[in-house]
C-alpha positions in Angstrom: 18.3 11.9 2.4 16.2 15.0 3.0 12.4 15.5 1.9 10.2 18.2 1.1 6.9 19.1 2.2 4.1 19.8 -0.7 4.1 23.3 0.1 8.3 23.3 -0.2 8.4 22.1 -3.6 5.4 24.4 -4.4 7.6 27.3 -3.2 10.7 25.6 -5.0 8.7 25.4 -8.5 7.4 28.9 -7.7 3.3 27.6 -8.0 0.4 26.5 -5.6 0.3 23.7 -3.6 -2.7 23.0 -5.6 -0.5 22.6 -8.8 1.9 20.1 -6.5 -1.1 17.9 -5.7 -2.5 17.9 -9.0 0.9 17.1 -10.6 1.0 13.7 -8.5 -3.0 13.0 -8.8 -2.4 13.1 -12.8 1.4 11.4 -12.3 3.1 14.4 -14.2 5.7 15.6 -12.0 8.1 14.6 -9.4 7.1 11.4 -7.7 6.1 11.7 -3.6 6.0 8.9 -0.8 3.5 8.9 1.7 4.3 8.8 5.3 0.9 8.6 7.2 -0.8 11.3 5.9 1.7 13.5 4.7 3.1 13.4 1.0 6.5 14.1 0.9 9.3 14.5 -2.0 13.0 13.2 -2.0 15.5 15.5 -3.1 16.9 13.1 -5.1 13.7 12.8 -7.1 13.3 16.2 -7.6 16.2 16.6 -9.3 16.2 13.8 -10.8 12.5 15.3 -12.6 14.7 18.5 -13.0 17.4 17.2 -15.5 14.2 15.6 -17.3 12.8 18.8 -17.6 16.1 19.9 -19.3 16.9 17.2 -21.0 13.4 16.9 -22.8 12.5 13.1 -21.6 8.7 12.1 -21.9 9.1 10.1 -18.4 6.5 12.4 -17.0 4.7 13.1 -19.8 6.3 16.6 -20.6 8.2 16.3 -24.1 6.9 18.5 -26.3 
C-alpha cells in the first residue's frame, strides 16, 4: 500500500498544506493515520474520498 505525505496530497488536490491539515482537524476530507509524528494518507483512501466526491455522498460532509 503506498502513502502520501500532507504536502503530496496538497499538491495532488492542487491547495495548501494548510487546507490538508484543516480538512482532517474539521474531519472533512480524506482520512490520515499517524505514524509518530507524521500524518500520512493511504492511496486507497484517497480515492476512495475521490469517488465520493463524484458520486455526491455526505460521508464527509460535502453533499450539497
Amino acid at each position: 500500500m503506498q502513502y502520501l505525505t500532507t504536502a503530496e496530497v496538497a499538491e495532488r488536490y492542487r491547495t495548501a498544506e494548510s487546507t490538508v491539515r484543516y480538512w482532517r482537524q474539521i474531519e472533512k476530507g480524506p482520512r490520515g493515520i499517524k505514524i509518530g509524528k507524521r500524518v500520512l494518507y493511504p492511496e486507497a483512501e484517497l480515492l476512495r474520498y475521490e469517488r465520493a466526491l463524484i458520486e455526491g455522498r455526505d460521508e464527509w460532509g460535502l453533499a450539497s
